[in-house]
Structure formats: structure tokens, C-alpha cells
mmCIF file of the N, C-alpha and C atoms, coordinates in Angstrom:
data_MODEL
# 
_entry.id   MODEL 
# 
loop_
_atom_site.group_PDB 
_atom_site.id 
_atom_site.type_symbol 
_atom_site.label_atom_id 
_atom_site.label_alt_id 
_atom_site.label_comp_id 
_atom_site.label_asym_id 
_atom_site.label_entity_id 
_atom_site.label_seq_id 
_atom_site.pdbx_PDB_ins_code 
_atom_site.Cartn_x 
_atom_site.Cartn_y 
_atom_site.Cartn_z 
_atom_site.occupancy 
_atom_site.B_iso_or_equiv 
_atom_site.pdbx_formal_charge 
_atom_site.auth_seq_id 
_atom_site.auth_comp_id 
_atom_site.auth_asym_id 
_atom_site.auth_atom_id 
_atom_site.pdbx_PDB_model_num 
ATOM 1   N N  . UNK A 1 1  ? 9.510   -7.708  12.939  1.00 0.00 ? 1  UNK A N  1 
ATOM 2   C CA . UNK A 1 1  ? 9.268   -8.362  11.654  1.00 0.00 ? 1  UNK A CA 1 
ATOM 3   C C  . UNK A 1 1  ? 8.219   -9.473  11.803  1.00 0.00 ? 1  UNK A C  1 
ATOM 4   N N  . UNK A 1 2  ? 8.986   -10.139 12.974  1.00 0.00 ? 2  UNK A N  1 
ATOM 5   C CA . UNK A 1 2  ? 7.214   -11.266 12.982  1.00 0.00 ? 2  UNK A CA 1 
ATOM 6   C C  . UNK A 1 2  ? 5.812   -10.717 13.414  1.00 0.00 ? 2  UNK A C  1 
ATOM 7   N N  . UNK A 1 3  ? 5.720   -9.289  13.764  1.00 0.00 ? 3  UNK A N  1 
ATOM 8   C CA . UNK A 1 3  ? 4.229   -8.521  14.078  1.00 0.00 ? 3  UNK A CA 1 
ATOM 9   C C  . UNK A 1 3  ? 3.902   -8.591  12.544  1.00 0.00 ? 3  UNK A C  1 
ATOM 10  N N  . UNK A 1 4  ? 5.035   -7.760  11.854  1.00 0.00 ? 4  UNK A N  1 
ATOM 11  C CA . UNK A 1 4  ? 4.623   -7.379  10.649  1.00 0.00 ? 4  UNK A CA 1 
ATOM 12  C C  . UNK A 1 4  ? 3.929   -8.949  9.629   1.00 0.00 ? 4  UNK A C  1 
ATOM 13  N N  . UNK A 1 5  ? 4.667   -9.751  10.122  1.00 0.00 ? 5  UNK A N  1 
ATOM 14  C CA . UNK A 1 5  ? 4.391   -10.884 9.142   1.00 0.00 ? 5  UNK A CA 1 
ATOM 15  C C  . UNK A 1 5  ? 2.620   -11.787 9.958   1.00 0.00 ? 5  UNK A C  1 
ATOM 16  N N  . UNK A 1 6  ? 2.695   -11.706 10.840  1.00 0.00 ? 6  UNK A N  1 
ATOM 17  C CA . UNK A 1 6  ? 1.649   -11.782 11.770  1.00 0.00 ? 6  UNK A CA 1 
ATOM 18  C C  . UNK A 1 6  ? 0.305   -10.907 11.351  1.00 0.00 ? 6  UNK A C  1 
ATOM 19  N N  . UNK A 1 7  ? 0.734   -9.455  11.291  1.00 0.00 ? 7  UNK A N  1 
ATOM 20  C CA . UNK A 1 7  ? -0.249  -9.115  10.517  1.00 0.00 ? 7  UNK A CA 1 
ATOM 21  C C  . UNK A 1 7  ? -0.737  -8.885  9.310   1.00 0.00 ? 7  UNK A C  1 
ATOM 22  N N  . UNK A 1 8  ? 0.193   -9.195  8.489   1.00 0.00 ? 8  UNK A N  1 
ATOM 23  C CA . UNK A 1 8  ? -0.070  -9.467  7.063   1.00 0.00 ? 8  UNK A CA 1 
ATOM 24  C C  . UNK A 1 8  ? -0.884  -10.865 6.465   1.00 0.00 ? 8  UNK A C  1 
ATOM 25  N N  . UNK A 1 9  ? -0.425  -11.928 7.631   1.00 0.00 ? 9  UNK A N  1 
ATOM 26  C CA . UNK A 1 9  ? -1.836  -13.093 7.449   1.00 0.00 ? 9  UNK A CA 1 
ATOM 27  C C  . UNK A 1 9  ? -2.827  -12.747 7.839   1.00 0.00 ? 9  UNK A C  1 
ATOM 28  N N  . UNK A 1 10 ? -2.920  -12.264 9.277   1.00 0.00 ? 10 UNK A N  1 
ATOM 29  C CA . UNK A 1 10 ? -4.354  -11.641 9.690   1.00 0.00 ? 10 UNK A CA 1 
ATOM 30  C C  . UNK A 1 10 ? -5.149  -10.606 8.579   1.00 0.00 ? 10 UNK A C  1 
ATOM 31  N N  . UNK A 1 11 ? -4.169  -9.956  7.898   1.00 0.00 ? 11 UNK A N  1 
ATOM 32  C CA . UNK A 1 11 ? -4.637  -9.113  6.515   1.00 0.00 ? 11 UNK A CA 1 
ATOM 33  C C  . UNK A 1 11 ? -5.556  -9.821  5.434   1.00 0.00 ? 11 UNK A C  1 
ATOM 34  N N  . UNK A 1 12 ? -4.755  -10.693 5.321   1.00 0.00 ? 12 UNK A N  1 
ATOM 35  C CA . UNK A 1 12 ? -5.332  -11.382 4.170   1.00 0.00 ? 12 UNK A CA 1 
ATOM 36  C C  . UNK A 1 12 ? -5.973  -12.466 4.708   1.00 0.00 ? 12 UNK A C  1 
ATOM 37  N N  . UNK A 1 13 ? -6.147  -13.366 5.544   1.00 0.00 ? 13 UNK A N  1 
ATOM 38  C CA . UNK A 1 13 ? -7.162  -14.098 6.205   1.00 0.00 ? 13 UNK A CA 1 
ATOM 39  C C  . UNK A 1 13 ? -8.116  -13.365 6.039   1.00 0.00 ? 13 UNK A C  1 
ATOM 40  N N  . UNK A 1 14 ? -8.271  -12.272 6.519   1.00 0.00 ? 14 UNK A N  1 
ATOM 41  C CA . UNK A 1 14 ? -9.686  -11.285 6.524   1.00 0.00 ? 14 UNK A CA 1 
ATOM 42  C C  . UNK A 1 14 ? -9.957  -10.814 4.806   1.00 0.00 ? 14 UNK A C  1 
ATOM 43  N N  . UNK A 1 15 ? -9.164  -10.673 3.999   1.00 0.00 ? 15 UNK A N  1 
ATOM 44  C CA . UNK A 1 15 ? -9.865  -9.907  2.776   1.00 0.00 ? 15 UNK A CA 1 
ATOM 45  C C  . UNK A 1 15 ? -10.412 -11.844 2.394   1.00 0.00 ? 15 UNK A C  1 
ATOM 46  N N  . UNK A 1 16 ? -9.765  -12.107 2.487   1.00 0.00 ? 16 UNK A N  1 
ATOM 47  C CA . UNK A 1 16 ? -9.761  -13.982 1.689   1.00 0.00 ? 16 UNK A CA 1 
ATOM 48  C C  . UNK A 1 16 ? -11.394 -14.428 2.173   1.00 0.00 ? 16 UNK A C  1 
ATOM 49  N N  . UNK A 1 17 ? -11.697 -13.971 3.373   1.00 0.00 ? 17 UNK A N  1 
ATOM 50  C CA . UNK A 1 17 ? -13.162 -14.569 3.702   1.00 0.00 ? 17 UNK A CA 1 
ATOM 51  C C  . UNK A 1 17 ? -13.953 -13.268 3.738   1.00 0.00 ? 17 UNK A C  1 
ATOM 52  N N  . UNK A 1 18 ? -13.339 -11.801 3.625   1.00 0.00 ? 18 UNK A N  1 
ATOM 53  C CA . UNK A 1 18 ? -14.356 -10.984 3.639   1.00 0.00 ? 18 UNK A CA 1 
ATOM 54  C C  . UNK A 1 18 ? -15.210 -11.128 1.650   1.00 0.00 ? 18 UNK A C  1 
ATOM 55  N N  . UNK A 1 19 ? -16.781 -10.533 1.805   1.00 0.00 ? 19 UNK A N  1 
ATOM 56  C CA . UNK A 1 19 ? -17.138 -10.626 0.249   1.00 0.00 ? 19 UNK A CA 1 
ATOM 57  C C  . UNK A 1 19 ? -16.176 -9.834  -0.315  1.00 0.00 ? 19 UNK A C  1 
ATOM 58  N N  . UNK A 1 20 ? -16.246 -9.948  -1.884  1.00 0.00 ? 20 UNK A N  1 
ATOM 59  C CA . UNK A 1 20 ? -15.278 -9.543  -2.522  1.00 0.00 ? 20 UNK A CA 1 
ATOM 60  C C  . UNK A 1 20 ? -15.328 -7.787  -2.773  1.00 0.00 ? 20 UNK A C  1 
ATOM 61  N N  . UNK A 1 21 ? -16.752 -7.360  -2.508  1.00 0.00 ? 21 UNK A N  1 
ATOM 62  C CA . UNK A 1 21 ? -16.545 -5.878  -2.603  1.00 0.00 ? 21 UNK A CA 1 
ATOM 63  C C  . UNK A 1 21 ? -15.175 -5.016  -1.549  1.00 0.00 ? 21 UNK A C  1 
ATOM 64  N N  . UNK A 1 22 ? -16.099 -5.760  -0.139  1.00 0.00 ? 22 UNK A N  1 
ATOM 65  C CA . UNK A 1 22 ? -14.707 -5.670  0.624   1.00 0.00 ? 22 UNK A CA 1 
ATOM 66  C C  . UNK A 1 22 ? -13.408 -5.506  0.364   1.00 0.00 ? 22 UNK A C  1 
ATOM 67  N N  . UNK A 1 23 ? -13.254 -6.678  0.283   1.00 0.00 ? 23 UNK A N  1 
ATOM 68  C CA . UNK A 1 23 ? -11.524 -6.771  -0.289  1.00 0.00 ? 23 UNK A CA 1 
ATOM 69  C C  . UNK A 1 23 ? -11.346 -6.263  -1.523  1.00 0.00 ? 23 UNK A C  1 
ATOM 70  N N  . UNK A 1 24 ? -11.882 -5.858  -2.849  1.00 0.00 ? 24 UNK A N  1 
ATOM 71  C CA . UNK A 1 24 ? -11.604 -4.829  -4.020  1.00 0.00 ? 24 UNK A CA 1 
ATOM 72  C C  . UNK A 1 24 ? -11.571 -3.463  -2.946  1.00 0.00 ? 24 UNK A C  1 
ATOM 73  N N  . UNK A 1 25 ? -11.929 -2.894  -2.066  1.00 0.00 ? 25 UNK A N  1 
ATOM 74  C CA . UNK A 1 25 ? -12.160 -1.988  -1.463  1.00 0.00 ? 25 UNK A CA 1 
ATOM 75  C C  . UNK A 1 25 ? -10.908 -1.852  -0.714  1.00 0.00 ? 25 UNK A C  1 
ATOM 76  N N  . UNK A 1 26 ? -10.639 -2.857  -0.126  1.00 0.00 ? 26 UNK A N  1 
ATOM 77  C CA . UNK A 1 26 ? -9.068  -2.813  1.079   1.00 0.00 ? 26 UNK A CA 1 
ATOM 78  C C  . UNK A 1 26 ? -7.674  -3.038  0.019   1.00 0.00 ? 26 UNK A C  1 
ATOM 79  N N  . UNK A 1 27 ? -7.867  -3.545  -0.878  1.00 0.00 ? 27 UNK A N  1 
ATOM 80  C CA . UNK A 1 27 ? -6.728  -3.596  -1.852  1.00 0.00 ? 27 UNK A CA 1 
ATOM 81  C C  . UNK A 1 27 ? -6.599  -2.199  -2.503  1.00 0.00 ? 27 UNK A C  1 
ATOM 82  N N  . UNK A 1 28 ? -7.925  -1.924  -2.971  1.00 0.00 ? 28 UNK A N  1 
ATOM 83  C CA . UNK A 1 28 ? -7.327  -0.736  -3.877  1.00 0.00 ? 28 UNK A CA 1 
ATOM 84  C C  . UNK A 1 28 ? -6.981  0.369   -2.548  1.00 0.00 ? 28 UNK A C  1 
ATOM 85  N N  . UNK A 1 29 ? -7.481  0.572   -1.318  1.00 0.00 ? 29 UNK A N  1 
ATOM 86  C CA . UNK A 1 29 ? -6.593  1.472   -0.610  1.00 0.00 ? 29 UNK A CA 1 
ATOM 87  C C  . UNK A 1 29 ? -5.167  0.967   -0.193  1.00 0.00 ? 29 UNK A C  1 
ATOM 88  N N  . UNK A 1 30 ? -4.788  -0.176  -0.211  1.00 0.00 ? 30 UNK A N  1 
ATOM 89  C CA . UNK A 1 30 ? -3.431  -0.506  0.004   1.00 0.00 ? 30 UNK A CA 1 
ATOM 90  C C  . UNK A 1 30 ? -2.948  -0.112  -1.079  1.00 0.00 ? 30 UNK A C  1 
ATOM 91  N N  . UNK A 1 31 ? -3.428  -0.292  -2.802  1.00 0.00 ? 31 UNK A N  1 
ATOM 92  C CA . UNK A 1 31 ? -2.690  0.395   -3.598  1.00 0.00 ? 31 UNK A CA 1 
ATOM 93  C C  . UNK A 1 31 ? -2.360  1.983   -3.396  1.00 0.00 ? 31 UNK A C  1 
ATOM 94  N N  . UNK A 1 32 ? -3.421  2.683   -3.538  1.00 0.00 ? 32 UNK A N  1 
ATOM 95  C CA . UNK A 1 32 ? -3.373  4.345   -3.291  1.00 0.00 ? 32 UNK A CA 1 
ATOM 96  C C  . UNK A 1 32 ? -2.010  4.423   -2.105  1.00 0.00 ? 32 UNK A C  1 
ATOM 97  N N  . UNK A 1 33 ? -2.597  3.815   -1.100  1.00 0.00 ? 33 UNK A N  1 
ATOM 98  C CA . UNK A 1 33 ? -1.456  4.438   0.347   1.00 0.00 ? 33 UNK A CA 1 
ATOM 99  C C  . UNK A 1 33 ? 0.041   3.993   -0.563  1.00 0.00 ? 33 UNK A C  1 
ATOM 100 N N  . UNK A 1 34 ? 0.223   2.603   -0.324  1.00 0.00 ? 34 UNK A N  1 
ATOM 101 C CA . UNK A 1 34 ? 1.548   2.119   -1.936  1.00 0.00 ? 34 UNK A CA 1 
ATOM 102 C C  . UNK A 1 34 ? 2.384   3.234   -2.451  1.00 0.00 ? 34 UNK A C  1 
ATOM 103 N N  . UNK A 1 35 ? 1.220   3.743   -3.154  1.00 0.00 ? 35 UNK A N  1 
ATOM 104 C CA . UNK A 1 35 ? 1.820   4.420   -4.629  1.00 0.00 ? 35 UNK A CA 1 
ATOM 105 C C  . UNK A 1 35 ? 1.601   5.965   -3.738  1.00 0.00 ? 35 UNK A C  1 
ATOM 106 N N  . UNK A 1 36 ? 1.399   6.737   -2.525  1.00 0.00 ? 36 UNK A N  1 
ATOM 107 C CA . UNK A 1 36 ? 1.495   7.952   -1.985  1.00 0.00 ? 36 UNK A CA 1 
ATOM 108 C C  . UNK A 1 36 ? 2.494   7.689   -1.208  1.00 0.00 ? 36 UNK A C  1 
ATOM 109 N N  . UNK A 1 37 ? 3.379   6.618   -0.927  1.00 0.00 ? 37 UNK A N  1 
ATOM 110 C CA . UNK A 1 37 ? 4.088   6.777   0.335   1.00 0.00 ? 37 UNK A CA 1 
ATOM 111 C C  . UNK A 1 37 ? 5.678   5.895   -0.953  1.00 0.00 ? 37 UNK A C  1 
ATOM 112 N N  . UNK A 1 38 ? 5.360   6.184   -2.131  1.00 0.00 ? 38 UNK A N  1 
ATOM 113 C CA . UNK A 1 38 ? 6.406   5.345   -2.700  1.00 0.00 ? 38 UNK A CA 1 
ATOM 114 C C  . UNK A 1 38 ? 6.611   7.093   -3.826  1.00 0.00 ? 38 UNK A C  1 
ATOM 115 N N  . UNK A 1 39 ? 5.584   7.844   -3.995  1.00 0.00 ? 39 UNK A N  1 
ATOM 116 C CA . UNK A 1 39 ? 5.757   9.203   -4.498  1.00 0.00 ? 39 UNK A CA 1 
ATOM 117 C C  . UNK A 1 39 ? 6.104   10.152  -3.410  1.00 0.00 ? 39 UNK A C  1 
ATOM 118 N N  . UNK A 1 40 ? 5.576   10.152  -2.524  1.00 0.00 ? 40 UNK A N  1 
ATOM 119 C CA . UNK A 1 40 ? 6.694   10.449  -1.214  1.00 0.00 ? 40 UNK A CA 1 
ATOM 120 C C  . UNK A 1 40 ? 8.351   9.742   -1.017  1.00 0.00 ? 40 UNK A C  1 
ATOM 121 N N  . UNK A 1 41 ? 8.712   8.744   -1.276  1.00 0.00 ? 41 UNK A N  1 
ATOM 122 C CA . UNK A 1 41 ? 10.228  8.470   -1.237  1.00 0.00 ? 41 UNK A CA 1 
ATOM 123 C C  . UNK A 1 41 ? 10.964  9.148   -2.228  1.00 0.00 ? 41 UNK A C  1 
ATOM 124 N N  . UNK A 1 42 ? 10.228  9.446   -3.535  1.00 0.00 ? 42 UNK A N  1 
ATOM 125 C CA . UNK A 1 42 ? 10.830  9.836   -4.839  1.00 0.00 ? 42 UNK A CA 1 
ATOM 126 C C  . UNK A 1 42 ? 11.200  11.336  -4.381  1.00 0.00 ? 42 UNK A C  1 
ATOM 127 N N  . UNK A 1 43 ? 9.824   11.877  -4.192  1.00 0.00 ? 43 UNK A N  1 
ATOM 128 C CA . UNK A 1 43 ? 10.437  13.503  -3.920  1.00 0.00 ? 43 UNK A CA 1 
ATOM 129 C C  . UNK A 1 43 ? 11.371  13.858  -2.531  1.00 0.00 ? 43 UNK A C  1 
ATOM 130 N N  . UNK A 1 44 ? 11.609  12.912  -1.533  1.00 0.00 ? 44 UNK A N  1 
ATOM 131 C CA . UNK A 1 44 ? 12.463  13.377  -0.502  1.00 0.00 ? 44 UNK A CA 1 
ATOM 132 C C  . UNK A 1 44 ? 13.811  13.070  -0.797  1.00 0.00 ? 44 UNK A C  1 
ATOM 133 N N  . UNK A 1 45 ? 14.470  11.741  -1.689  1.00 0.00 ? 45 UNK A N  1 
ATOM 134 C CA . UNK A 1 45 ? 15.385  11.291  -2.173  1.00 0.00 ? 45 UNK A CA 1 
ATOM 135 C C  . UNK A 1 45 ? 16.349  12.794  -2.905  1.00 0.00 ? 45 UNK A C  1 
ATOM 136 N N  . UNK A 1 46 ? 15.508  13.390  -3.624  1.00 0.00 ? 46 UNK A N  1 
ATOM 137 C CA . UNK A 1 46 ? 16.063  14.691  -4.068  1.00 0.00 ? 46 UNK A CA 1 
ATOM 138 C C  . UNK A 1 46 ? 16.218  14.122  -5.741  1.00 0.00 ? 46 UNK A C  1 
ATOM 139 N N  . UNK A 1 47 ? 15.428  13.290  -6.398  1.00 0.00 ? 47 UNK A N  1 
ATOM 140 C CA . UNK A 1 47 ? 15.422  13.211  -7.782  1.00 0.00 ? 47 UNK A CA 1 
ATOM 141 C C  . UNK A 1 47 ? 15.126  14.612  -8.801  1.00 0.00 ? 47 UNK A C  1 
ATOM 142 N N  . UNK A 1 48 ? 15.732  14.981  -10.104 1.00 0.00 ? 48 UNK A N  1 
ATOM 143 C CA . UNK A 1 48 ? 15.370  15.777  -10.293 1.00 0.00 ? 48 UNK A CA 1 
ATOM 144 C C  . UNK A 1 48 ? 14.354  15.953  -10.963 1.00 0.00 ? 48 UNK A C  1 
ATOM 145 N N  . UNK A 1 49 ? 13.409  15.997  -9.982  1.00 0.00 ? 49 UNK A N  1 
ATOM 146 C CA . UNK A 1 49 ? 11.665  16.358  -10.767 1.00 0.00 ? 49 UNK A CA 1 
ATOM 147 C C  . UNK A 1 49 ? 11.732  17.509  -11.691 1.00 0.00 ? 49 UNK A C  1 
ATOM 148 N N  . UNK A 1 50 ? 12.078  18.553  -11.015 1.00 0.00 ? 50 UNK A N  1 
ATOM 149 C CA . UNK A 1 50 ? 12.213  19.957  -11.488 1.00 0.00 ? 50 UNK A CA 1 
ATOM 150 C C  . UNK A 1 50 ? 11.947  20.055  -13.132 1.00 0.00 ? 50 UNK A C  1 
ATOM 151 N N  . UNK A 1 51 ? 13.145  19.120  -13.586 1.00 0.00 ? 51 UNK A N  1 
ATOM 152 C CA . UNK A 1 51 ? 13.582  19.486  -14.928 1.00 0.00 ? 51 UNK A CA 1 
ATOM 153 C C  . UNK A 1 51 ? 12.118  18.762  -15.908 1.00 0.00 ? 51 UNK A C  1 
ATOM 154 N N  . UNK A 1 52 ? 11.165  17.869  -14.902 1.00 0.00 ? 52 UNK A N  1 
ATOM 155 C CA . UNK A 1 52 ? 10.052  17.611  -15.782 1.00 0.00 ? 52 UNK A CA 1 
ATOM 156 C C  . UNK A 1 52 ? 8.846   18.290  -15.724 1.00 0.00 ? 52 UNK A C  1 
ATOM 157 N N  . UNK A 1 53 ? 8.866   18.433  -14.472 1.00 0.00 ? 53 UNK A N  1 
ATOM 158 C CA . UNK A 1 53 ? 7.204   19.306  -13.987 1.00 0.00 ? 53 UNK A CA 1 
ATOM 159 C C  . UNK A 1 53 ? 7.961   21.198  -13.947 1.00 0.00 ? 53 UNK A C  1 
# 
């Protein structure tokens, strides 16, 4: 947990002084990965998608 928290300042230390294209660039892939690995929990959980798609 303290790597993880360790590297989550080193994360943002770096977007905070990188230019801002940069960091719009490293955020929106932290969103995408986010939202693919949080639509991955939904379908392994066994929700019933089925009945929508």
C-alpha cells in the first residue's frame, strides 16, 4: 500500500509539472484503463447483461 501511495505522488508530481497536453493525455488514459477494468468487474461478477444487450 505504501508503493502504491508512493507511486501515486510520483504520478501526479509528474502530470502537475509535465505541460498540460501531457497530462490531458495521461489522465484521459487512466480514465479509458478505469472504465475497461471497472467493465471488466461488471461482466465477471455475473450481472445480468443478457437481458439488455
Amino acid at each position: 500500500m505504501r508503493v502504491l501511495s508512493r507511486f501515486g505522488m510520483n504520478l501526479g508530481r509528474t502530470l502537475f509539472l509535465s505541460p498540460p497536453r501531457l497530462a490531458i493525455a495521461a489522465i484521459g488514459a487512466l480514465a479509458v484503463f478505469m472504465l475497461c477494468s471497472m467493465i471488466n468487474v461488471f461482466l465477471q461478477s455475473g450481472l445480468p447483461f443478457h437481458r439488455y444487450f
